[in-house]
C-alpha positions as a printed NumPy array, in Angstrom:
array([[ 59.709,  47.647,   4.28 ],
       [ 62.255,  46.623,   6.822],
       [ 62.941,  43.2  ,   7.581],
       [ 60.852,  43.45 ,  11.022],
       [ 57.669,  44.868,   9.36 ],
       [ 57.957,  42.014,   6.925],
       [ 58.437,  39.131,   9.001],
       [ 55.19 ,  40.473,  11.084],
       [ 53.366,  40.515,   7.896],
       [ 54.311,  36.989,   6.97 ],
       [ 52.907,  36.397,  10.751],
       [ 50.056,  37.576,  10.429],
       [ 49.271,  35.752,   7.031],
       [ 50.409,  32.377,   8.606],
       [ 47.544,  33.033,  11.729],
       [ 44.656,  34.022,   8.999],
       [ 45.66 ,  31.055,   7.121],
       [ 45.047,  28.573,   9.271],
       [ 42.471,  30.223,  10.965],
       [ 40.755,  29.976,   7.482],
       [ 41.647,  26.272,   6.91 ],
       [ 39.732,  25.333,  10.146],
       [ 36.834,  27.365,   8.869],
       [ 36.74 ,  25.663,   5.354],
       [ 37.411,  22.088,   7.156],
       [ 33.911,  23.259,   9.379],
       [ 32.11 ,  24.246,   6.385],
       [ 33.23 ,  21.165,   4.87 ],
       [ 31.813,  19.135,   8.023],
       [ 28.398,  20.766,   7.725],
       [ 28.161,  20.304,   3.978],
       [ 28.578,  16.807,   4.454],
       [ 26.522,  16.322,   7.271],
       [ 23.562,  18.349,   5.539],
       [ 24.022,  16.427,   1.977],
       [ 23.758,  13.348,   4.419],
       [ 20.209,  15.137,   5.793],
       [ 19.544,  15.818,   1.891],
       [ 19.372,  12.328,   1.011],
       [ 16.   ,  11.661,   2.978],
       [ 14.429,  13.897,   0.327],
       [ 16.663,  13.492,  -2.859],
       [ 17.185,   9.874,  -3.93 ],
       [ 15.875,   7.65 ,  -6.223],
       [ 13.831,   5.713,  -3.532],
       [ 11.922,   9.245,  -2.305],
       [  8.229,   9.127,  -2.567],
       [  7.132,  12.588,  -3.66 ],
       [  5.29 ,  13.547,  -0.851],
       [  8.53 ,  14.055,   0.802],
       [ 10.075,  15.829,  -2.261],
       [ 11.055,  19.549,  -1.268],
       [ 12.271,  20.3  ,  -4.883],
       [  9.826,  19.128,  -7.034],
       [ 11.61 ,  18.306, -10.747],
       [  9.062,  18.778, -13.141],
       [  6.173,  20.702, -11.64 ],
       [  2.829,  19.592, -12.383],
       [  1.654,  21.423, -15.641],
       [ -2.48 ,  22.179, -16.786],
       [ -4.257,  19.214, -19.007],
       [ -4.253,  19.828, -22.345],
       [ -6.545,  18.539, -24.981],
       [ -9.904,  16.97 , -24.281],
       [-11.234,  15.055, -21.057],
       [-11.336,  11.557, -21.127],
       [ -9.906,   8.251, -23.239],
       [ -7.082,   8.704, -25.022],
       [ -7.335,   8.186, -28.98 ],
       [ -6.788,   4.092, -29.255],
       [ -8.196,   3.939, -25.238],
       [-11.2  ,   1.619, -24.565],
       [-13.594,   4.237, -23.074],
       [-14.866,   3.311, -19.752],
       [-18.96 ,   3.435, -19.607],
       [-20.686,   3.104, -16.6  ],
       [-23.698,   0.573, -16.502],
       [-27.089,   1.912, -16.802],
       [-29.005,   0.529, -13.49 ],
       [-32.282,  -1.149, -13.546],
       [-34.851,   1.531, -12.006],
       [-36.703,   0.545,  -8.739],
       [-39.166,   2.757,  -9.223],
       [-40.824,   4.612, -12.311],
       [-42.765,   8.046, -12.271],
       [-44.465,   8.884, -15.496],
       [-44.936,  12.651, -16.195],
       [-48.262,  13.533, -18.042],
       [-50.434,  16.535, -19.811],
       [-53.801,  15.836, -20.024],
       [-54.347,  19.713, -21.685],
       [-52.925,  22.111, -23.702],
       [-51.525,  24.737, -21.273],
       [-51.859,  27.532, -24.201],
       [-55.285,  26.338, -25.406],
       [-56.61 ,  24.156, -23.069],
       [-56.877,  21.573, -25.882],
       [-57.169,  17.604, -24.574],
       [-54.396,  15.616, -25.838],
       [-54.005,  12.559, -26.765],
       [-51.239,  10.031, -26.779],
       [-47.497,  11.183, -26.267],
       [-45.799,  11.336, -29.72 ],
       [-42.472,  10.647, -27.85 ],
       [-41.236,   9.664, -24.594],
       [-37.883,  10.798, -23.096],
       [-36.382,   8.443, -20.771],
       [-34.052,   9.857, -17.571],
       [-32.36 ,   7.815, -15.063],
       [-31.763,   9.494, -12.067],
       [-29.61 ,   7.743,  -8.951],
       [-29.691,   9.277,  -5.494],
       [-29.696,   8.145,  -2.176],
       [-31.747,   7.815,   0.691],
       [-32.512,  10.405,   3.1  ],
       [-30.924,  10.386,   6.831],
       [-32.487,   7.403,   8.316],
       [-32.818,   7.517,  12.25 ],
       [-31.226,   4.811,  13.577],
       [-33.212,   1.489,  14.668],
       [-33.393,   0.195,  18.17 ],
       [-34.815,  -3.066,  18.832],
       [-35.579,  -4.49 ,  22.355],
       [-35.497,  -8.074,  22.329],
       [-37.61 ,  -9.538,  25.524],
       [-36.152, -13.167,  25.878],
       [-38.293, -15.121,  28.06 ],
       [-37.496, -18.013,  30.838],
       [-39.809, -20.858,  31.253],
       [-39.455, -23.084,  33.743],
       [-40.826, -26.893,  32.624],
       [-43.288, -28.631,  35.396],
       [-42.11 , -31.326,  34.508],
       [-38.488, -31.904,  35.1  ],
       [-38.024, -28.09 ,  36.722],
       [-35.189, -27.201,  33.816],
       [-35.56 , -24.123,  32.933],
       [-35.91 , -23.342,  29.172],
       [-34.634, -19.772,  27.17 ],
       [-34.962, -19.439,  23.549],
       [-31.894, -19.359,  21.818],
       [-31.115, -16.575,  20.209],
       [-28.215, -15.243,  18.123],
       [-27.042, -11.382,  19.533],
       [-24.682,  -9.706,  18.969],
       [-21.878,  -8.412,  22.114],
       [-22.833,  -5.46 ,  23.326],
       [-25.599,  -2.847,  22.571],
       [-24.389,  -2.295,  18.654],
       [-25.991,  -4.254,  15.608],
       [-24.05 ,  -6.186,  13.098],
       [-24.735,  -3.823,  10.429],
       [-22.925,  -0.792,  12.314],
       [-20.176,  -2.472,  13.739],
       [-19.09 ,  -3.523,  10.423],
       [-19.96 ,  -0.355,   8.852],
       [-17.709,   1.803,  11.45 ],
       [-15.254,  -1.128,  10.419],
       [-15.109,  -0.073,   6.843],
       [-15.133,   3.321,   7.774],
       [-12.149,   3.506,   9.83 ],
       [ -9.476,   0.943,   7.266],
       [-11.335,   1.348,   4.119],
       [-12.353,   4.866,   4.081],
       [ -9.028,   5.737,   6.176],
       [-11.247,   7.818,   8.721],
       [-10.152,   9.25 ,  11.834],
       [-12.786,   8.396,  15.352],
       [-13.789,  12.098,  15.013],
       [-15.004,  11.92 ,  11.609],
       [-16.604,   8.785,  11.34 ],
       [-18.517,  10.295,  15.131],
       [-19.302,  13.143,  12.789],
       [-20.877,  10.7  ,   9.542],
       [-23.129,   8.807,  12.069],
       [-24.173,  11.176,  13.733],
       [-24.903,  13.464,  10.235],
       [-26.537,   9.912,   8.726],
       [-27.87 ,   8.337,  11.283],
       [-28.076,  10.997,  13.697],
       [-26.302,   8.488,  16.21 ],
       [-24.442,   9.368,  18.873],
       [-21.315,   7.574,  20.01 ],
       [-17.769,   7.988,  22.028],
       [-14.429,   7.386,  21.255],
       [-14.312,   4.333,  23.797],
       [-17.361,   2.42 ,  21.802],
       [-15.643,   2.112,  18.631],
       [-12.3  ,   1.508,  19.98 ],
       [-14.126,  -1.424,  21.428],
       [-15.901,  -2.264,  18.152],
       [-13.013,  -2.492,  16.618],
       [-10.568,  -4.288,  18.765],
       [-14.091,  -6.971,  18.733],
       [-13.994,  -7.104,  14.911],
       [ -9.923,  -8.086,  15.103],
       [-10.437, -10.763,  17.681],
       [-13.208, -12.152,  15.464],
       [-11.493, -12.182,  12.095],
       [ -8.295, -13.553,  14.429],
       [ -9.144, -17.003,  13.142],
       [ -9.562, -16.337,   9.51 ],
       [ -6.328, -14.45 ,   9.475],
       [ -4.847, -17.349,  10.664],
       [ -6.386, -19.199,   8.414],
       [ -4.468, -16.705,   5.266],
       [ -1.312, -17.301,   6.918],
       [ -1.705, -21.152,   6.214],
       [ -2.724, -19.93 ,   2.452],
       [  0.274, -17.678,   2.112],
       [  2.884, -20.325,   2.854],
       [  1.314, -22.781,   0.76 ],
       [  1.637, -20.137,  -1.898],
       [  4.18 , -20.726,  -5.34 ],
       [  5.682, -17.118,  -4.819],
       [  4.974, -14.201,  -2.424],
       [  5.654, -10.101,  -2.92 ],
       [  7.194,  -8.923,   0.552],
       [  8.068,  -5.519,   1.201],
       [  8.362,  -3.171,   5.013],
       [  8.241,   0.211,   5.613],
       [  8.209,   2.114,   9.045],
       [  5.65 ,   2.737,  11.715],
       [  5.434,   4.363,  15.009],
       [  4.135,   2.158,  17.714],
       [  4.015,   3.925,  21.463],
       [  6.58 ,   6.783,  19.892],
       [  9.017,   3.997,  18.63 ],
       [ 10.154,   2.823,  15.706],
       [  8.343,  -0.164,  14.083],
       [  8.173,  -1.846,  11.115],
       [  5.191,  -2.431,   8.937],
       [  4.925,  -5.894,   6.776],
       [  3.556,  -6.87 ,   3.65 ],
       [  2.967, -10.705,   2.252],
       [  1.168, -11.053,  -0.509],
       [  0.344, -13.123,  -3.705],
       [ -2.388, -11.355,  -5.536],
       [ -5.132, -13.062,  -3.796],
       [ -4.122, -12.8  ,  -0.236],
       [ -2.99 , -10.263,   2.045],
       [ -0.831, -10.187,   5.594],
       [ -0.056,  -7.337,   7.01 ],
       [  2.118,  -7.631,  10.506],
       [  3.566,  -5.171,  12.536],
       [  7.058,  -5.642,  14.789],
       [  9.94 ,  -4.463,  16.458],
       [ 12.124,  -5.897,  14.   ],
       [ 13.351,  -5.699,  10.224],
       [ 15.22 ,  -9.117,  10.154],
       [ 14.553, -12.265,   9.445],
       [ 12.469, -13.602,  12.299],
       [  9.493, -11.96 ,  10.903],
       [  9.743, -13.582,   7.606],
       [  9.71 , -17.216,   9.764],
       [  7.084, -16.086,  11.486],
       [  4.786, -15.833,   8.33 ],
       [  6.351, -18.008,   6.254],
       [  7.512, -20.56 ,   8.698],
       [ 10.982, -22.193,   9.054],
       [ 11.088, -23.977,   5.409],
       [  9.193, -21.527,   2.507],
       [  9.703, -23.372,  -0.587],
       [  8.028, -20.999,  -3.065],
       [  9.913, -17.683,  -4.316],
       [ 10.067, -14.739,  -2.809],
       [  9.717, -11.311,  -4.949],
       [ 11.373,  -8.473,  -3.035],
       [ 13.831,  -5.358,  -2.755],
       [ 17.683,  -5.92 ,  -1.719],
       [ 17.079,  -5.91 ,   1.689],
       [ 19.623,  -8.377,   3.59 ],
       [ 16.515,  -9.945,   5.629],
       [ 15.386, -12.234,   2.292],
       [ 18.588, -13.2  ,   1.349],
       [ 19.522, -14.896,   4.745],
       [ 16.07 , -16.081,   4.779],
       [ 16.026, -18.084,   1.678],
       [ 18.19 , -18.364,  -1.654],
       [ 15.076, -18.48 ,  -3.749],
       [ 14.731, -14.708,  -4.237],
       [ 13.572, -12.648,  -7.326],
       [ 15.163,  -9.265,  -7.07 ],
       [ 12.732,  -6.189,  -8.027],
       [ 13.792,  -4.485, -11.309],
       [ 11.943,  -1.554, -10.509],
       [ 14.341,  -0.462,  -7.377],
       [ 17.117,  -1.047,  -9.862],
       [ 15.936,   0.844, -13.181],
       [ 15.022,   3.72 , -10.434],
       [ 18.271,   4.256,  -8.996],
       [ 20.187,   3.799, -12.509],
       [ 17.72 ,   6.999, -14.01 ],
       [ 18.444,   8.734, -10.919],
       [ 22.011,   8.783, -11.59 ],
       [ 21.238,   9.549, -15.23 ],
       [ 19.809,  12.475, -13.983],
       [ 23.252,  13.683, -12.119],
       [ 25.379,  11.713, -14.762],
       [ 24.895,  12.188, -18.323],
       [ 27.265,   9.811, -19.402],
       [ 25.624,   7.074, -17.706],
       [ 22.962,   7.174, -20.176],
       [ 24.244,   4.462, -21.564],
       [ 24.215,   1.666, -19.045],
       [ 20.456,   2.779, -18.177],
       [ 19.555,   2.24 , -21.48 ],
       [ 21.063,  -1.243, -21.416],
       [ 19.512,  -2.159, -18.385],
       [ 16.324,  -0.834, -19.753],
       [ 16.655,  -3.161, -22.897],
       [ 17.737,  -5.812, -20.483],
       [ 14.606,  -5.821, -18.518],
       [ 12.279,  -5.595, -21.838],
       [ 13.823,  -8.277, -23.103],
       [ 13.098, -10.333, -19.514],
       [  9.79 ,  -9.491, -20.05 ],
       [  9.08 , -10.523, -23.769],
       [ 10.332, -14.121, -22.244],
       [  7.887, -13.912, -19.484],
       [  5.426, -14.813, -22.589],
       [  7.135, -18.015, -23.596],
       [  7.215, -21.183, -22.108],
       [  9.371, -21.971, -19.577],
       [ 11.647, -24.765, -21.901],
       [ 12.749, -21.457, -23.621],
       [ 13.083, -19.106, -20.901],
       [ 15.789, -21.421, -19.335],
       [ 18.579, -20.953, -21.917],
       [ 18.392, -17.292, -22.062],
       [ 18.758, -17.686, -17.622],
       [ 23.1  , -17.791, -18.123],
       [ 22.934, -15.607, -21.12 ],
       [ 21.47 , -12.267, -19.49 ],
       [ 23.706, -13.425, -16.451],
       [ 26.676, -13.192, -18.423],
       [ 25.377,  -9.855, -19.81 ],
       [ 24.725,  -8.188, -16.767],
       [ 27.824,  -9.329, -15.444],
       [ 29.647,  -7.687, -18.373],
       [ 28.053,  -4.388, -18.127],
       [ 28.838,  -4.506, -14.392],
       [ 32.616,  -4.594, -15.569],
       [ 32.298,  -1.966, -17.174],
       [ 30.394,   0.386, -14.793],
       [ 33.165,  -0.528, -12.132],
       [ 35.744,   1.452, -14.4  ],
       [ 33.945,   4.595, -13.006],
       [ 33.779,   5.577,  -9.616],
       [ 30.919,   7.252, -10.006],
       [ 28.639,   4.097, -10.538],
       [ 30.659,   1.578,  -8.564],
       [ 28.147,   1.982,  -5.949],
       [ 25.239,   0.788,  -7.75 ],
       [ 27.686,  -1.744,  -9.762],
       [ 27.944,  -3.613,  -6.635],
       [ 24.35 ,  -3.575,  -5.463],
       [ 23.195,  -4.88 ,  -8.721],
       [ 26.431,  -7.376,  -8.285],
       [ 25.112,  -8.399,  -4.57 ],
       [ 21.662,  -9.118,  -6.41 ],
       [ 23.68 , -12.288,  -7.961],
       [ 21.666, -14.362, -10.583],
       [ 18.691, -13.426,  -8.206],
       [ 17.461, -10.764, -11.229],
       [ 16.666, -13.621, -13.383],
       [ 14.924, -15.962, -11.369],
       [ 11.643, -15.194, -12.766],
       [ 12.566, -16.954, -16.209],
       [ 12.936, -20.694, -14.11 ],
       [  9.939, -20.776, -12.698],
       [  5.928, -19.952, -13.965],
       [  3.74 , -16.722, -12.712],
       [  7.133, -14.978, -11.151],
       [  7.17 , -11.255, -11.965],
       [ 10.071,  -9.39 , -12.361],
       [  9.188,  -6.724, -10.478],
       [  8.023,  -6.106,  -6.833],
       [  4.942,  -3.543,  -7.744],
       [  2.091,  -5.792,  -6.184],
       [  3.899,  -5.654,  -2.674],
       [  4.547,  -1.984,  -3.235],
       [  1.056,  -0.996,  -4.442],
       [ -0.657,  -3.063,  -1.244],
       [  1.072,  -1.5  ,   1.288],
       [  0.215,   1.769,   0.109],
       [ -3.338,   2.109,   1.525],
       [ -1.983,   1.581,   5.131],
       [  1.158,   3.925,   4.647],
       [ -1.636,   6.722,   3.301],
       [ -4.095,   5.657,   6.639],
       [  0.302,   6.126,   8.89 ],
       [ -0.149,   9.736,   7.597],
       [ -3.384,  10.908,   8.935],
       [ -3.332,   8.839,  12.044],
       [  0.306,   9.423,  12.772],
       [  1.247,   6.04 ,  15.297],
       [ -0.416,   3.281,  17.023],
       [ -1.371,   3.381,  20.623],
       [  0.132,   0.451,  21.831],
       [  0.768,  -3.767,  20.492],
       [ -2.896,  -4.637,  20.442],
       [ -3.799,  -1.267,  18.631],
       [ -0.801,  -2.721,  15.907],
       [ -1.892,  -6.545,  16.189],
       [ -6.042,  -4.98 ,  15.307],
       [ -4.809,  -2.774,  12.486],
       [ -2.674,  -5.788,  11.12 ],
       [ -6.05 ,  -8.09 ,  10.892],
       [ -8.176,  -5.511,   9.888],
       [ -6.435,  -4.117,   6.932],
       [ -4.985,  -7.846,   6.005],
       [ -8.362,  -9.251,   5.705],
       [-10.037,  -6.157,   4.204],
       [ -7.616,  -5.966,   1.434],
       [ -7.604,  -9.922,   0.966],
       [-11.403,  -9.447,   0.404],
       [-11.011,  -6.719,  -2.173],
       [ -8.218,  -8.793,  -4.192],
       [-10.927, -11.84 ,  -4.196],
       [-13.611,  -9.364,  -5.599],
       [-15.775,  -9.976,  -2.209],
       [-18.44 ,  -7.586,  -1.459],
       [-16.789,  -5.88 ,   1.938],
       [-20.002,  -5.355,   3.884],
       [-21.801,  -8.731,   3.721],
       [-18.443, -10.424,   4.405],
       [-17.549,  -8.906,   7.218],
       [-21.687,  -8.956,   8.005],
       [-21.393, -12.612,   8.153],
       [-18.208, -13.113,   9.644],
       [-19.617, -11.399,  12.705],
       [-22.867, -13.208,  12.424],
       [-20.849, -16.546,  12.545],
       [-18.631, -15.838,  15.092]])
């Protein structure tokens, strides 16, 4: 090959190499930028509803229905008939034979429910007199309710709509099936904007009760308000409930519920908004164990420090059952512990990222041992706001502010009632009779 033929070829190779380098630093780009997409759906905080890969796919039930062996069974109790129908023979139906008494009776309970009932409409004439004495005239007074609906259905569309999660076109549907009722879209939109302004005050009133509270599980997820992006609140201590929905994911809203000076603890995620708020924080171990069998899962060798963790937080919990004089020794120990295993997980690039969120965290993972009823976990806070994060999914967003400000009282004070064991119906009943 002569020198000239050469020297082209060596060209040419140059031009396809570095027209293949800016195709591999491309493919690069879009590798990153869709493992950036990826991590919506494939990280240790993903709910599986938004799982595309499912890891272990659900598998058939095996064995026999019911308790496990060891399991209290759960029996439901019988009810106390309100009504009894006795089946009788007075005659053999091969012989025509009379009989006598029954040599055995079979009892069977049998629960159903009422048939359709049309709906009632009562027209209440309220008469005027006028005295001839003084001339002042005198009406009877009366307690109505707003509007042309009853008590009884405005609170049951109520619990239709938050606690049974139903869209307007379905609970339009039940009535009209049940009751054979028929109603528009606008009438319980009103109904139920009139059942937030009336539990207003009580809400209020739960606000006071959650800032006087020892501790309080918060947690915030998303919601669409108008087509933008707001958040969803959660404040709760076991007992009470408040949901609020805002603009914003910083601190503000935690003043706004818990006021300028919250002296009880806080039980929460990493999220920077609690940690500016207030020092008195107890970080959630289950975020933490999550992430650190998540990168089990892609690290094998990390094994290790997951198991330590997980000993770590069983032996946080086996102090949670002694009093708090021993608890409060054991505070610096795990400190020192953690901080030790933190060393350690820094050697490796691969876990320095979680190293240093645990690190942020601080002696914030331990704060449950200094002080009574703290948990070490954030579950409550996560298990409340579910409901209204499974009610996001089938309505999609909010209208508009007041549409967010009557979802925030009616799912605060319907879940409050459930945590105090209240029977939903005649407390909301009353509420509206009292209002």
């Amino acid at each position: 090959m002569s020198s000239f033929a050469l020297y082209k070829r060596i060209k040419q190779l140059e031009d396809e190499n570095i027209e293949l380098k800016k195709q591999l630093l491309a493919a690069l780009k879009k590798i990153a930028e869709l493992e950036q997409r990826l991590l919506a759906y494939e990280n240790a905080h993903t709910p599986p509803s938004k799982q595309r890969f499912k890891k272990n796919p659900p598998s058939e039930p095996s064995g026999k229905l019911g308790a496990k062996v060891g399991h209290e069974k759960w029996e439901r109790e019988q009810p106390t008939p309100t009504e009894t129908i006795e089946h009788s023979e007075t005659n053999c139906p091969k012989c025509n034979h009379k009989l006598g008494n029954p040599i055995k009776v079979y009892r069977k309970i049998v629960e159903d429910i009422p048939e359709p009932q049309p709906v009632i409409v009562t027209e209440h004439l309220i008469n005027h007199y006028k005295c001839g004495h003084c001339g002042k005239i005198v009406v009877p007074k009366v307690k109505l309710p707003q509007g042309s609906f009853g008590y009884n259905l405005q609170t049951e569309i109520t619990l239709l709509n938050v606690d049974a999660r139903l869209p307007l076109r379905k609970i339009k549907s039940i009535l009209k099936r049940s009751y054979n009722l028929n109603i528009t879209d606008a009438h319980i939109y009103k109904m139920l904007r009139t059942m937030g302004n009336k539990l207003s005050m009580e809400y209020e009133k739960n606000i006071q009760l959650i800032r006087a509270s020892p501790f309080i599980h918060a947690d915030e997820t998303g919601m669409s308000v108008k087509g933008k992006n707001y958040h969803l609140w959660v404040f709760t201590n076991g007992t009470t409930t408040i949901f609020t929905i805002t603009k914003t994911r910083s601190k503000k809203t935690i003043t706004e519920i818990l006021g300028e000076n919250y002296s009880g603890t806080i039980i929460c995620d990493g999220w920077t908004a609690y940690s500016t708020y207030t020092n008195q924080i107890q970080r959630c171990w289950a975020h933490i164990l999550r992430e650190a069998k998540y990168l089990t899962e892609k690290f094998s060798l990390f094994k290790i420090f997951y198991e330590r963790l997980c000993e770590m937080f069983a032996q946080i919990k086996e102090l949670l059952k002694q009093p708090i004089e021993k608890r409060k020794p054991e505070y610096e120990k795990l400190h020192k512990q953690l901080t030790k295993l933190l060393d350690c997980m820094d050697s490796h690039r691969e876990y320095k990222k979680l190293a240093t969120t645990i690190r942020n965290g601080g002696k914030h993972w331990f704060t449950c041992l200094l002080y009574p009823n703290i948990q070490p976990t954030n579950n409550l806070a996560e298990q409340t706001i579910r409901e209204p994060i499974i009610r996001r999914k089938i309505f999609g967003c909010l209208r508009n502010q007041k549409g967010a400000d009557t979802f925030s009282i009616l799912t605060s004070q319907i879940t409050t009632y459930k945590q105090q064991g209240l029977n939903l119906f005649q407390t909301i009943k009353q509420t509206l009779q009292n209002s």
